[in-house]
C-alpha positions as CSV (number, residue, x, y, z in Angstrom):
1,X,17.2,185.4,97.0
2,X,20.6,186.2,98.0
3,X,23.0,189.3,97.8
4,X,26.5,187.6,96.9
5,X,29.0,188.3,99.3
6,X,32.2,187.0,97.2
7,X,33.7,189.8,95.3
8,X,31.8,190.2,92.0
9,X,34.4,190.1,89.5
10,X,33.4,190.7,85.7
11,X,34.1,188.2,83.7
12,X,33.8,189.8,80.1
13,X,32.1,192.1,78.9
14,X,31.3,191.9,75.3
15,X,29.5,194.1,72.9
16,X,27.1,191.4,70.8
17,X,25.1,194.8,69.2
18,X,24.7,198.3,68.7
19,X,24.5,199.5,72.4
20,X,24.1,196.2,73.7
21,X,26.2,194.0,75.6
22,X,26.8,190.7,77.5
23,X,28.2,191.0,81.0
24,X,29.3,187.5,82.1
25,X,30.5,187.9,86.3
26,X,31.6,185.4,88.9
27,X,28.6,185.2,91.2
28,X,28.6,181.6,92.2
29,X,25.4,180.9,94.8
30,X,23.3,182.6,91.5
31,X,24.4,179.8,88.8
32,X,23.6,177.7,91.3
33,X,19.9,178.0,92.0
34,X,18.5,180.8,89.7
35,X,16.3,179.3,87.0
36,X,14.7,180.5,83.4
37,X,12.9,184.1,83.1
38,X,14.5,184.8,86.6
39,X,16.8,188.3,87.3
40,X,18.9,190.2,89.3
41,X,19.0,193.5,90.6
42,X,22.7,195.3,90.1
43,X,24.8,197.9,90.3
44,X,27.9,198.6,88.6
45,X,29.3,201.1,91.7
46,X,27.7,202.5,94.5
47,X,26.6,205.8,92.5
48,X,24.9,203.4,90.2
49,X,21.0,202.8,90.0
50,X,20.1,199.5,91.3
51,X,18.8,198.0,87.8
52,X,16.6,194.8,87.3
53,X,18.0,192.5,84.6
54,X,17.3,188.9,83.4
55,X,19.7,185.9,83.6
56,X,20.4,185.2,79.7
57,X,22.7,182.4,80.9
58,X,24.8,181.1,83.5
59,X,27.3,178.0,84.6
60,X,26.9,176.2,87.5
61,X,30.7,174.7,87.0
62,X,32.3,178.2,86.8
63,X,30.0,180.5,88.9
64,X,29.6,182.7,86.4
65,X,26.1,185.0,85.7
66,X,25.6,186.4,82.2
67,X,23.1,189.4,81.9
68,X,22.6,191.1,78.2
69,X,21.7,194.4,78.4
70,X,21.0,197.6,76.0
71,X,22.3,200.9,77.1
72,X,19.7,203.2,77.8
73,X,20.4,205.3,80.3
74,X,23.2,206.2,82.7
75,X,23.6,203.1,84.9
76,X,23.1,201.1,82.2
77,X,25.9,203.1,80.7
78,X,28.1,203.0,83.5
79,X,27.7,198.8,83.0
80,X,28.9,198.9,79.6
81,X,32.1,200.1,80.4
82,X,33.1,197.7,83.0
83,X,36.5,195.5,81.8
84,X,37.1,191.8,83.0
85,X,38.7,191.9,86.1
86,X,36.5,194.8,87.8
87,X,34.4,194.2,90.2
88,X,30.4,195.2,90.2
89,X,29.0,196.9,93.6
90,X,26.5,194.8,94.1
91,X,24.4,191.6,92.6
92,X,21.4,190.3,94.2
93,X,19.2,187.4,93.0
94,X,17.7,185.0,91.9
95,X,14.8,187.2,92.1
96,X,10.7,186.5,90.5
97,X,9.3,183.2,90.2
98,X,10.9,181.2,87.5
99,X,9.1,180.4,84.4
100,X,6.7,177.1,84.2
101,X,5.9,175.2,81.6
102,X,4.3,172.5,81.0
103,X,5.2,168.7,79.7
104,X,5.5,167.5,76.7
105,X,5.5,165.9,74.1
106,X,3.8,169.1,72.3
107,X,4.9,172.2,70.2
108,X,6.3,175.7,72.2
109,X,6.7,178.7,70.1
110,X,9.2,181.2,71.8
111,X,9.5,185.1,70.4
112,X,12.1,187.0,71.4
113,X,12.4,190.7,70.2
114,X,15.4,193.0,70.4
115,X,17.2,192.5,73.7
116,X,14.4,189.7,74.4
117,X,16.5,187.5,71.8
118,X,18.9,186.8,75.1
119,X,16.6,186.7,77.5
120,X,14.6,183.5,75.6
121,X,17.8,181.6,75.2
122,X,17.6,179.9,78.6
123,X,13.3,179.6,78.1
124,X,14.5,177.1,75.2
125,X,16.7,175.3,76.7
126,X,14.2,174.8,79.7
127,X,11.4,174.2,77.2
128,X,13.6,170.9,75.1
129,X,14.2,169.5,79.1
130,X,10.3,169.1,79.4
131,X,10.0,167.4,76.1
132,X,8.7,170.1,73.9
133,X,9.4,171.0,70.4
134,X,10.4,174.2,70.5
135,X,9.8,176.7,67.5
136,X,11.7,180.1,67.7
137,X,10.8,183.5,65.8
138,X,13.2,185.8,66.7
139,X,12.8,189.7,65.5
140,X,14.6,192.7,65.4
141,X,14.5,196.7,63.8
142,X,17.4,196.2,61.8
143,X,20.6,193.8,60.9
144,X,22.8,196.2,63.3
145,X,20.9,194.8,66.5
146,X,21.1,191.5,66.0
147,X,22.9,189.1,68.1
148,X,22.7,185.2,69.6
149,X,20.7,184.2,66.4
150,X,23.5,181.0,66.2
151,X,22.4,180.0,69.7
152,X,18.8,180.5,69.1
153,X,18.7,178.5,66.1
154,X,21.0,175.8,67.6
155,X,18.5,175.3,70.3
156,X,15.7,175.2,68.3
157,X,13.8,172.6,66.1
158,X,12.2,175.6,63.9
159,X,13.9,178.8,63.7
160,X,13.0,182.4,62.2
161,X,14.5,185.5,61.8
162,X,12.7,188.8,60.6
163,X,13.4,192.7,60.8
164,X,11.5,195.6,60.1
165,X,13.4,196.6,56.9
166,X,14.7,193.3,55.8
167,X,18.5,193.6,56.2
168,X,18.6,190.5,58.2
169,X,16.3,187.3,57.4
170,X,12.5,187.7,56.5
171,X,11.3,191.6,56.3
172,X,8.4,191.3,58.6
173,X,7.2,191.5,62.0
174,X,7.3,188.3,65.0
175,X,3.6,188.4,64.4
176,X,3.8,187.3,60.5
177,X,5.5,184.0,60.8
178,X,4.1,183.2,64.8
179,X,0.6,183.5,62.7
180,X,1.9,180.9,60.3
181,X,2.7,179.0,63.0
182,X,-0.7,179.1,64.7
183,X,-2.4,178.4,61.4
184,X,-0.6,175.2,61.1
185,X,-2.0,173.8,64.1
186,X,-0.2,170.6,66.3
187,X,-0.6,170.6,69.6
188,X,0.6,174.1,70.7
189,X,0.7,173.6,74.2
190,X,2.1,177.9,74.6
191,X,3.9,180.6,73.5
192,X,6.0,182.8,75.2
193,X,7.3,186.2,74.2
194,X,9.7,188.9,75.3
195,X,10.4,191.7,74.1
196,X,9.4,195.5,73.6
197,X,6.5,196.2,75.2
198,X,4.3,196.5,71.9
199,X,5.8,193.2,70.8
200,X,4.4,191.6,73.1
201,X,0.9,193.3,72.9
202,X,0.9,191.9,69.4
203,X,1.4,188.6,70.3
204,X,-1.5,188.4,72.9
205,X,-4.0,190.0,70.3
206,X,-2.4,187.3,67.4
207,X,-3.0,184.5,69.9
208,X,-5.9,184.9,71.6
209,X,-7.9,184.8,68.4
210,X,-6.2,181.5,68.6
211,X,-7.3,180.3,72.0
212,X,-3.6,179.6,72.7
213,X,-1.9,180.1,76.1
214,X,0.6,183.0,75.9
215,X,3.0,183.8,78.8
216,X,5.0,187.3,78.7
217,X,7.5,188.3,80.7
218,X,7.4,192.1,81.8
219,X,9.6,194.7,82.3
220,X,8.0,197.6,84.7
221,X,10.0,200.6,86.3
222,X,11.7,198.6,89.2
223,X,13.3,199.9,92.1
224,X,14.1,197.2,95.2
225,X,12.8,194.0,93.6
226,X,11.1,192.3,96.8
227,X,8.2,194.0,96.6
228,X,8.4,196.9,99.0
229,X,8.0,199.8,96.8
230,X,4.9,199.4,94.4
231,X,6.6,200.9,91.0
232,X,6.4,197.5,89.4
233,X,2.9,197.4,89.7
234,X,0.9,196.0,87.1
235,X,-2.5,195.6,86.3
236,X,-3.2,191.7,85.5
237,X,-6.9,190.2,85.0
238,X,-8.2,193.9,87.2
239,X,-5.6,193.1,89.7
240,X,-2.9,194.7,91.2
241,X,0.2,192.4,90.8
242,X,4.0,193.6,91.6
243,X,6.6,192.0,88.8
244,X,9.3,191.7,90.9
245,X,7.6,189.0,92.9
246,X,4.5,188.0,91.4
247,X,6.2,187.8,88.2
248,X,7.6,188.7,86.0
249,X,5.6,186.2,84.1
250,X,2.4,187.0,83.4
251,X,-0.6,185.3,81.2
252,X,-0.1,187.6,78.5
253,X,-4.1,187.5,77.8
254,X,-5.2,189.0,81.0
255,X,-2.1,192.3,81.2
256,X,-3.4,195.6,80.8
257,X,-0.7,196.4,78.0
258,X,-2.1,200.0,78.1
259,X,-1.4,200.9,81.4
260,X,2.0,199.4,81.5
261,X,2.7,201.8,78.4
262,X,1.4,204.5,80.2
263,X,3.9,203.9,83.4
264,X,7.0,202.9,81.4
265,X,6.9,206.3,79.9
266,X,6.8,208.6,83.1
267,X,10.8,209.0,83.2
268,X,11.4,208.8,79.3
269,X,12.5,212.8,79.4
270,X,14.8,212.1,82.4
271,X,16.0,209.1,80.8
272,X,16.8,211.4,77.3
273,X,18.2,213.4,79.5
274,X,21.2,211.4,80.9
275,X,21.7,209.6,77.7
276,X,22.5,213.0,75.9
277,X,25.0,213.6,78.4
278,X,28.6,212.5,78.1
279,X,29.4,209.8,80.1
280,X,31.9,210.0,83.4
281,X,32.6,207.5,84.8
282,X,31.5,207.2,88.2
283,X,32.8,204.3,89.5
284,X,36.0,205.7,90.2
């Protein structure tokens, strides 16, 4: 891990979505070395929350980072507004263990839900380079929030699309096709999901009936990121484990989903809160 020193300068800054958008900055040690289901911790100005948020993609030529983020909250906020040429406060990373998988030949199934769609674009590419034949089921709530769906399906031998009310491909859940998929058999060798937090409950019920490794990749309250302050904590297998640097991939059949629920939801009124409000910006 590494805090860039060079000036941060955004890239672009384009809204893909309804409240979500891909930041793309100059960050060059980061391209360099960080690898899939990796992050950074950021700040858009120095009154800014220091926010955890995975690489979606990056380029070792150019030095350039892209993170895809929703705006939920007041930092988060304060991100979306950046323009290309600014220049964020502060970028540190790569940060948690990259993911691992294993060799091919063999099938993969990645599922990617809402902003998870970005964040398992670079999980299929590093997927294909160890030989596997990658199957993507990609779900959102509603046509509105879609985004990447041309990159997912390019970098995929099998590609699905479903939303809750059916404005954009199959009206159904992940969990509807990914149990087609399990039903057909091969040679699964795992599945990984991202995603909302229930998403990826679903997943782990659907395939553990199935006997079929499962990684996810979660997204606690996060503070630091190196593991000093404990609010990442989750409970894996009994076990007190800290995302930031024990993750933040976990074997999705041994989280305590509840729990994680339960912690996710101790700010939601402050985080209401400053979304109500108007924004300022405070980068100025």
């Amino acid at each position: 891990m590494k805090k860039e020193t060079e000036a941060l300068e955004v890239l672009s800054n384009e809204r893909l979505a309804e409240d979500v958008f891909a930041l793309s900055f100059r960050a060059p040690y980061i391209a360099e070395v960080a690898r899939a289901g990796q992050f950074v911790m950021i700040m858009a100005c120095e009154k800014s929350e220091r926010i955890p948020l995975t690489i979606a993609d990056r380029d070792k030529e150019t030095g350039s980072v892209t993170l895809v983020f929703k705006v939920m909250g007041r930092s988060s906020s304060d991100l979306s507004f950046m323009k290309k040429g600014d220049s964020l406060f502060y970028a540190a990373g790569p940060l948690g263990k990259p993911a691992v998988f294993p060799d091919g030949p063999g099938r993969a199934i990645a599922v990617g839900g809402g902003i998870g769609l970005a964040l398992i674009f670079p999980v299929i590419k590093e997927m294909t380079a160890k030989g596997l034949s990658v199957s993507t089921i990609a779900g959102v709530r509603e046509n509105k929030f879609l985004f990447w769906d041309d990159r997912l399906r390019a970098g995929s031998e099998k590609f699905c699309l479903t939303s809750d009310d059916g404005s954009c491909g199959e009206k159904d859940f992940v969990t509807g096709p990914l149990k087609r998929e399990l039903e057909a058999g091969g040679d699964i060798k795992i599945v990984y999901a991202v995603g909302p937090v229930i998403m990826m409950k679903t997943v782990a019920d659907l395939t553990r009936t199935y006997g079929v490794a499962t990684m996810v990749s979660l997204n606690p309250i996060m503070v630091d990121g190196t593991g000093m302050c404990g609010s990442c904590r989750v409970n894996i297998a009994g076990k007190t484990r800290f995302a930031c640097v024990d993750g933040p991939d976990f074997d999705a059949h041994e989280v305590d989903f509840n729990e994680l629920i339960s912690r996710l939801s101790l700010y939601k009124d402050k985080e209401e809160e400053a979304s109500r409000a108007p924004h300022k910006c405070r980068c100025l």
